[in-house]
N, C-alpha and C positions, 0 to 999 in steps of 0.2 A: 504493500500500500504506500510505504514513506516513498521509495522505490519510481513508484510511478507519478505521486506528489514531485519528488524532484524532478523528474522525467518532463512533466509538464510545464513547471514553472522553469528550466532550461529551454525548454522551446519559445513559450511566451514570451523570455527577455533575448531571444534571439529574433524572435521577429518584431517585438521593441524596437531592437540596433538597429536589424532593416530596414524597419520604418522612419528612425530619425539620420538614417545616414542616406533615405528618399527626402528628407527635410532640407539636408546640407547640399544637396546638387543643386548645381548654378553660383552658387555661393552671393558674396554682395552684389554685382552684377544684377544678380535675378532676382532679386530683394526690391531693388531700386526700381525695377521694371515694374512689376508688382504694386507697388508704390504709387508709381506716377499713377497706374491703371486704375487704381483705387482711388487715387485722390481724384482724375474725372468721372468718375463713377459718381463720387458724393457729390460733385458740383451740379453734378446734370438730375441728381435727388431733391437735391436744393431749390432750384432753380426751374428745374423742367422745361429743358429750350426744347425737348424733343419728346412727342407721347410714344411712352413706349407699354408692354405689356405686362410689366414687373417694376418693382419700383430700381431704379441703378442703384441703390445703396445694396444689395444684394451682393454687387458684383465686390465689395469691399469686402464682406463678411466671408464671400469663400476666400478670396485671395489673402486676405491677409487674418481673418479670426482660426481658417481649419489650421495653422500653423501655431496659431496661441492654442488650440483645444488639444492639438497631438504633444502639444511639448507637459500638457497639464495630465494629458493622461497616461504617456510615456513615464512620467513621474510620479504619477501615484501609484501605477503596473508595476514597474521595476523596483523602486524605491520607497513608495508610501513619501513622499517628499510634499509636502503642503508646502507651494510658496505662491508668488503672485500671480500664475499664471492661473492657478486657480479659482482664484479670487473672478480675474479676469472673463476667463471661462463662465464662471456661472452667473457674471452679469451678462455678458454675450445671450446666452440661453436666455433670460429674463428679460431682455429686450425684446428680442423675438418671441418670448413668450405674448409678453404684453400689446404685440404690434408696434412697436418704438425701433422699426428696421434702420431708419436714419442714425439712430442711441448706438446703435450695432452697430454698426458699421463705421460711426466717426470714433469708438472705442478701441475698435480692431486697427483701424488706422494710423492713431495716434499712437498706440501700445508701440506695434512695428516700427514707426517712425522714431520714436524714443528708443527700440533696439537698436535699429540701423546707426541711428546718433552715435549710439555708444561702442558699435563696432568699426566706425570710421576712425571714433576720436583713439580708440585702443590701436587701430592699424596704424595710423599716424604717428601714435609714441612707439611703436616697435620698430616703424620703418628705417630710423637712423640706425640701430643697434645688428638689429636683421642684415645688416647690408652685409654683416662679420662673417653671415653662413652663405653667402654667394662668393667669398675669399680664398676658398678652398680650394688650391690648385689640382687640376686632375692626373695631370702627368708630369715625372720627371726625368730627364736626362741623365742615365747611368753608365758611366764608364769603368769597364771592365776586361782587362787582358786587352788592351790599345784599343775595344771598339764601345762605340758609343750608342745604346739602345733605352727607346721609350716606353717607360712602364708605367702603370696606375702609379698613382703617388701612395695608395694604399700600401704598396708592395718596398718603397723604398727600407731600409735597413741601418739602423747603428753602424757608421762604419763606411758604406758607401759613398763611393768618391761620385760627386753630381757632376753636370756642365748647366750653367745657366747664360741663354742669350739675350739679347738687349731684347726689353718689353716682354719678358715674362716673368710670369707668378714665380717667386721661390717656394718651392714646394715644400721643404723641410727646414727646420733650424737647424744650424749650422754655423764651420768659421773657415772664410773663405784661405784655399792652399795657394792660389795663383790667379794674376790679373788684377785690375782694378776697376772700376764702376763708382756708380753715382745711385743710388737706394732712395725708392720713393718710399717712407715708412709713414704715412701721411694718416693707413688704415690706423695705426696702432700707436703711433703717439700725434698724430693730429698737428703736425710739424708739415708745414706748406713744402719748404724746400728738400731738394734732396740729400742725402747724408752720403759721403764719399765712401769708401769701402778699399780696402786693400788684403795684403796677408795679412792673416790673425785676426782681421774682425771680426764680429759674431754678426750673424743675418738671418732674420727668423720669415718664416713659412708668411704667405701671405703675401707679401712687402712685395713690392714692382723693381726688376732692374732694372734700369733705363736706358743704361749708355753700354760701357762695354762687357762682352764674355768673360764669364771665370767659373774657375772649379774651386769648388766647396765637399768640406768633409760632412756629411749628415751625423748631425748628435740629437736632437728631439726628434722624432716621428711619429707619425702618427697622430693618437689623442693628446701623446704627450707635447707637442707643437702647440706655439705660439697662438697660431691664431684658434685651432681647436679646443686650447682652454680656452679662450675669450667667447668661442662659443657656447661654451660649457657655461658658463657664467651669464652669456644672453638669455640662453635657453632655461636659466633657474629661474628668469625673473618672472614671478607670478603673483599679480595684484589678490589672488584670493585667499593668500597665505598671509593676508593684514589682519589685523585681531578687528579693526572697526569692520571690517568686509564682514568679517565672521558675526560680529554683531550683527551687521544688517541682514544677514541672512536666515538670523534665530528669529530676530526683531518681526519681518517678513511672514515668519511660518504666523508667529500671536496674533498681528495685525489681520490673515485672514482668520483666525478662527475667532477675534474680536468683531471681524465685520461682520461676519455671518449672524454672529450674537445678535448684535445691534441692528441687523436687517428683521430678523425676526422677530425683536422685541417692538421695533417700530410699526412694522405688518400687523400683530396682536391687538395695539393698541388704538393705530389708530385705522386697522381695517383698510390700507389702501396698499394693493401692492405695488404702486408706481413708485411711493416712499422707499419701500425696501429695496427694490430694483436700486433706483438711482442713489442710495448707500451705500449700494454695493459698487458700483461704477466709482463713487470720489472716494471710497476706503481704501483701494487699492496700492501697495506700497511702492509703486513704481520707481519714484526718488532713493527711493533706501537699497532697491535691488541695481537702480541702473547709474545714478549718480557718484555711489563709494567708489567700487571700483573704477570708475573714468576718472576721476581722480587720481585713483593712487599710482595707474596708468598713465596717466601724463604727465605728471609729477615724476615718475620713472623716464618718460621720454624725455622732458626737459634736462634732467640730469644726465643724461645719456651723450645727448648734443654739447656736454662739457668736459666730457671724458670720465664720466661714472658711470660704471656695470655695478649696476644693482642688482644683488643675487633677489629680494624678495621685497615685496611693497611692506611688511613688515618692520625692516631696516628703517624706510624715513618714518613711519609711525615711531619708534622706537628713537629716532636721530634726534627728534622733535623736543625732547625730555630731557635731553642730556644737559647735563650743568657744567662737565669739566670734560677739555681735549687734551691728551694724554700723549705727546710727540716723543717719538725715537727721534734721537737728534741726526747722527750719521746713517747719509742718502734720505733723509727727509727734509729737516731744517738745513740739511747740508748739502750739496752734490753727492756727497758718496764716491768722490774722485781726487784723489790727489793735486795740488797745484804749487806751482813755485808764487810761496810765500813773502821769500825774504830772501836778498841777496849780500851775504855780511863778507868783505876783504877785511884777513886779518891785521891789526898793527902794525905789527912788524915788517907787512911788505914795503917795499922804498917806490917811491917811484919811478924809481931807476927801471925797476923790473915794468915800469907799462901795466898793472894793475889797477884794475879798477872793478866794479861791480858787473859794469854788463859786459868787462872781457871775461871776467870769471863765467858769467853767464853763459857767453858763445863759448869757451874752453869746453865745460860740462857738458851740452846741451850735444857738440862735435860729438866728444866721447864717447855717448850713448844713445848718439845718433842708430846702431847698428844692435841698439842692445833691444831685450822683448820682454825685461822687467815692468812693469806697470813704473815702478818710479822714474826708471828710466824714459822711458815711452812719456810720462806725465812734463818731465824737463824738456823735451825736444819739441811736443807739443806746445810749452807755453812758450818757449821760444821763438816757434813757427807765428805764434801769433801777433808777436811783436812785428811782424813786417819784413824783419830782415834778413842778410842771408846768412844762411848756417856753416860753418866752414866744412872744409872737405874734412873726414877722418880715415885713414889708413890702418893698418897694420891691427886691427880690433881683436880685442880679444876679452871674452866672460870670464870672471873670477867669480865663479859661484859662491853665494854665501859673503863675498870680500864684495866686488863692483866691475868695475870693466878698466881696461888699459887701451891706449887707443894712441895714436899718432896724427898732431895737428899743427900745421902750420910748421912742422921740422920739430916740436916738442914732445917731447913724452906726457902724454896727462894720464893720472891715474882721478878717477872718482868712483868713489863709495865710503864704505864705513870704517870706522877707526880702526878695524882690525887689518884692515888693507892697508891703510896707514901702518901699522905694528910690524907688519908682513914686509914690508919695501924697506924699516927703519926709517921713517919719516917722521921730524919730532912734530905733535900738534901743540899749535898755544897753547895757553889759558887764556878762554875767551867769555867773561860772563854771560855775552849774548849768546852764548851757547846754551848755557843751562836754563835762559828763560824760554828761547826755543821750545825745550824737549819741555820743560814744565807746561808749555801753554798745548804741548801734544802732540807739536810737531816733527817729523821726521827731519833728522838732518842727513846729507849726501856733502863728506867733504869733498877739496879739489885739490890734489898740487901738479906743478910744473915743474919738470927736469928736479924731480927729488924733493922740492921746497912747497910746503903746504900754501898755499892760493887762500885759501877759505872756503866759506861753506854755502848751501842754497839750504832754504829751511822748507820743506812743502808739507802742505795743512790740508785738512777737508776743506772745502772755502762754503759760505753761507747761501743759502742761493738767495736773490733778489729782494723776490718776494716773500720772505718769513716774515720780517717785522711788521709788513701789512697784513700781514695773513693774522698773525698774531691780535695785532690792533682791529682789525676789522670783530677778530671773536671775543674780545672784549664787548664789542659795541652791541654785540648777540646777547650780554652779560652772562657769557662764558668762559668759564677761570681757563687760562691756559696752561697747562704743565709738562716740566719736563723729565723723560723717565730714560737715560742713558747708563749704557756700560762703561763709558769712557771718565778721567780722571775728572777729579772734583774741579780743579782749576781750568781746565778746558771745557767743560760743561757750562761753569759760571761765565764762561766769558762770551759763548755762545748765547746764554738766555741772560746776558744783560746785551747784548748787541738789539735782541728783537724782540725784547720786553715781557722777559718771562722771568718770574717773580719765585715762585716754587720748584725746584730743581731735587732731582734725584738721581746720583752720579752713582756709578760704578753699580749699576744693577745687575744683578744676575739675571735669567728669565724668569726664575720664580720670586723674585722681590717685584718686578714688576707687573708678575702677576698678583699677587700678595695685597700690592698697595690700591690695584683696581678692585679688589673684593673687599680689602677696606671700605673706598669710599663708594662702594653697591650697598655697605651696610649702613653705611651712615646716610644715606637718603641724596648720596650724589652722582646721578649714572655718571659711567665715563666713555667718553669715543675714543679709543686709542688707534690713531695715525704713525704704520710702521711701514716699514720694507725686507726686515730681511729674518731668517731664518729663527733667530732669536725672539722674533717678535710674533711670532705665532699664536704661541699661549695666551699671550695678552691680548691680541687681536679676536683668540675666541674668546675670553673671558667675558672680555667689557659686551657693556650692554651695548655698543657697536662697534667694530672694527673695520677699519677703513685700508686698506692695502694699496701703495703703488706698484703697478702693474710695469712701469716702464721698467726701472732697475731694479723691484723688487724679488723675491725668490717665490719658487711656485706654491711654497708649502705659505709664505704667508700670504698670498691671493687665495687659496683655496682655504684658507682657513677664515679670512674677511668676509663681513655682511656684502662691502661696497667695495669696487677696484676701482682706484682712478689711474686709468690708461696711459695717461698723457704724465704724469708724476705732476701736474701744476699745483703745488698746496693751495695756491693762492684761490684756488677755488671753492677752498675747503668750506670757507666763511659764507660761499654763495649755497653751496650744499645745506647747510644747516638752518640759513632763513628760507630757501625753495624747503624743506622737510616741516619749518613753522607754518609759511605761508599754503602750504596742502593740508596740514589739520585741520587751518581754519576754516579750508575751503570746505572740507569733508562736514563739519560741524553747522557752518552756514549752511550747507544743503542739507544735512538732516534738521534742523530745526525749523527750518523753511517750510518743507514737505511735511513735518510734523502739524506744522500750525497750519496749513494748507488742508490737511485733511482732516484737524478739529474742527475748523471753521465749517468748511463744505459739509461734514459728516451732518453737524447741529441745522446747517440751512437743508438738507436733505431731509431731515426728518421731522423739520417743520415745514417744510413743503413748498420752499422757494425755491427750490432746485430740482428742474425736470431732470432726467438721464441724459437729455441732451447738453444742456448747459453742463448738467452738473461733469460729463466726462471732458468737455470742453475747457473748464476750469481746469478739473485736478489733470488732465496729461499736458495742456500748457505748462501746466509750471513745473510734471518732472522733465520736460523737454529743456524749460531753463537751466533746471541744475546740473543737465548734463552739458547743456552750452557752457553754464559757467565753471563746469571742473576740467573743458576743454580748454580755457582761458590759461589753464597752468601750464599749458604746452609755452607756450610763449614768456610766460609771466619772468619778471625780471626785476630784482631788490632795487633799492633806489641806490644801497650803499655798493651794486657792484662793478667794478670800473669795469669795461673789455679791453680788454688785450689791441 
């Protein structure tokens, strides 16, 4: 018996499916068509330019009410699910019960037209984000035993030597072995111009090459790739996983088994069923089913268009609350890159020797010219930047662990660290600028020539631009900023007094940092903790939001973040967090709206001011407003936020 009970009800909810994935063919397109059909249907009810045999308001009631009846009984078949559409339903029926075909039909109308609204304004905020799963290159270029063949990019390998030519997709993350080019990365950090490329760079999947051929070694593939987490991340974000959505949706079931109360008890009393009818038309929760989520969805899309992957509408509901921002300071408030700080000639040189700062400069900068240390590589770079030209260096050679030896200009330079100095018998000064250097955090790379110590270059994380506005701006939000680093107390403090951060917390481990956000979860203060790297994980899931940069940060803490900003901009940060106020509000103003919308109407329905006509006139006008005005957030823009 259970046997053939289940038997049945498997069948039932399979021809449910078929029935609602008959609903889903044509899609918006055929919605719209529909649409217009029905809106001159009601005109020509209206109006009667033409006598016809049936009244045209009919032709609304199939087109667009059988679509509200299948989705109410699909839901109470499969699921027992009371929500609006039932509601909906059974004034449809009591329309036409009553002969009120025109009530029916501008009912069905309006309903639809209020979906359509909400799947415009939802396609519109996805559209920017969405664009990340049409990125996905389909094939790449493998080279194998001298020959070169193309295979699904599914197929590529750990390991695999690619070729990439001008104007295509890179298909895998990678770091190019040979050639050079010019990299559109435009998808993924949102950076107009191109980024040049040579050996050793990294170059991830997605990204356009523009100019010329090169071979790349494949190291992410697959899911593990660039742009396939980002997808990953698009593809989480789901407006119905908001705790208000979820309200609206409990709120939704009451309100119909409220109306129906109140249709009845009106019918009873005062014996007219037109009353009860048209109760049930302006009781309807339409605002609360169709206005939360359009909101919390464009509120998603607008953050989207500034370099935030929002994993779930959730997030800015939760972003909204927070009292304190929680900064990892290096590759956040910092670049996360090395740069030539300080250029110090020791005392003792004469100037006999031709010594100066920016000779020391080009000496070094020669040296390691040919070297593939990051420190190295970071001198030659800010060198390059300076305009000038770099001298030629010869005879190169890596002192692992020590620094490089190198041949310029006919001298011998050696630079790197004091033990390379130790190593050659090179006496170093006493230089106090030395020791405030390495106190303030900095890495020192000394220099000498033909035996005789030169001086030193001092390089540091350097600040990025915009921290101190980013900072002052979440003030203005009256959000405490804080800072929560691993790095030494005096280098910490000198950072958050640069960009006006007041509370510092140096030499964190990952569990102090986690430690101090479940502190202040306890003490009534959420926190957003804004990180990047690998350390910052715990903390980023802990807090009641966790923000991750996606540009330089590590996978573990984008995957472990509510929010990714793509682009690494902090300075957005402050625009994220009044966009996450300014949608509660919006969220609140429409349910309060619609709330008092269907008290009013409920009381003139049931005192018999309100036909079914009027009265569905009223109440889907105005959930048609609140879905216009949660569209408004697509756009919507703080007054405090400057653009770029």
């Amino acid at each position: 018996m259970k046997k053939s009970q289940h038997t049945f009800k498997a069948k039932i909810d399979e021809l449910m499916h078929l029935w609602e994935k008959a609903l889903e063919c044509g899609g918006m397109k055929k919605d719209i068509v529909l649409l217009i059909i029905a809106g001159i249907s009601l005109i020509f009810s209206l109006f009667h330019p033409l006598e016809l045999p049936f009244d045209p308001a009919w032709i609304a009631i199939v087109l667009c009410g059988i679509p509200i009846l299948s989705e109410a009984v699909i839901g109470l078949v499969t699921a027992f699910d009371i929500k609006a559409d039932v509601l909906v339903s059974l004034a449809l029926v009591a329309c036409v019960g009553t002969g009120e075909i025109f009530a029916a039909g501008e009912v069905a109308f309006i309903m639809q037209l209020g979906a359509l609204l909400e799947d415009v304004t939802v396609a519109r905020a996805k559209a920017g984000i969405e664009k990340l799963v049409h990125l996905t290159p389909q094939t790449a270029r493998v080279i194998a035993n001298g020959k070169e063949t193309v295979v699904p990019a599914e197929n590529v390998k750990i390991g695999d030597i690619l070729r990439v030519l001008p104007g295509e997709s890179i298909p895998v993350d990678g770091t190019v072995l040979s050639g050079q080019t010019s990299v559109n990365q435009a998808v993924m950090t949102g950076e107009s111009l191109p980024v040049d490329k040579t050996v050793g760079d990294a170059v991830f999947s997605g990204t356009v090459n523009q100019y010329g051929a090169f071979e790349m070694r494949a190291e992410k593939v697959g899911e593990d790739s660039t742009v396939q987490r980002m997808i990953r991340l698009v593809q989480s974000a789901d407006a119905g996983k908001a705790k208000i959505v979820g309200f609206a949706d409990r709120s939704a079931t009451w309100i119909v088994v409220a109306a129906l109360a109140a249709a009845v008890v009106t019918w009873l009393v005062t014996g007219e069923f037109l009353r009860a009818v048209t109760i049930l038309v302006v009781f309807c929760p339409c605002a609360l089913v169709l206005a939360t989520p359009a909101a919390v969805m464009a509120g998603i899309g607008n953050a989207s268009a500034h370099g935030f992957l929002v994993r779930e509408g959730d997030a800015l509901e939760r972003l909204a609350a927070v009292k304190k921002v929680a900064f990892d300071k290096t590759g956040t408030l910092t670049y996360g890159t090395p740069r030539v700080v300080k250029k110090v000639v020791f005392d003792d040189v004469s100037d006999a020797e031709q010594a100066s700062a920016e000779q020391l400069y080009a000496y070094t900068a020669a040296a390691e010219s040919f070297s593939e240390h990051p420190l190295g590589k970071a001198v030659v770079k800010g060198y390059a930047e300076t305009g000038k030209t770099l001298p030629k260096a010869t005879d190169f050679t890596y002192l692992p662990g020590r620094g490089v030896r190198a041949a310029v200009d006919g001298k011998t330079v050696l630079a790197g660290n004091a033990a390379l100095f130790a190593d050659n018998a090179i006496d170093l000064p006493e230089d106090a600028r030395v020791g405030e250097c390495l106190d303030d955090g900095c890495t020192v790379i000394y220099t000498a020539i033909d035996g005789k110590a030169l001086g030193f270059l001092a390089l540091a994380d350097t600040l990025r631009e915009s921290s101190a506005e980013t900072v002052a701006s979440l003030r203005a939000l009256n959000v405490k900023p804080v800072l929560l680093t691993g790095d030494n107390p005096s280098a910490a403090k000198g950072i958050a007094a640069r960009v006006g951060i007041d509370e510092v917390h140096a030499g964190c481990l990952p569990e102090d940092k986690l430690n101090y956000i479940a502190e202040s979860e306890a003490n009534g203060e959420p926190v957003v903790m804004i990180g990047d790297g690998f350390n910052d994980a715990p903390a980023l899931k802990k807090a009641h939001v966790g923000i991750a940069l996606g540009g330089v940060g590590s996978d573990i803490a984008a995957d472990s973040a509510d929010i990714v900003l793509a682009n690494d901009e902090i300075s957005e940060i402050a625009y994220l967090l009044a966009l996450a106020k300014r949608m509660m509000i919006t969220i609140k103003c429409n349910l309060t709206f619609s709330m008092g919308l269907n008290l009013l109407a409920v009381i003139l329905a049931a005192t018999g001011a309100l036909n079914p006509v009027i009265g569905a006139l009223v109440h889907n006008a105005g959930s048609v407003a609140v879905v216009l005005n949660a569209a408004f957030l697509l756009k919507w823009k703080p007054k405090m936020h400057k653009p770029k």
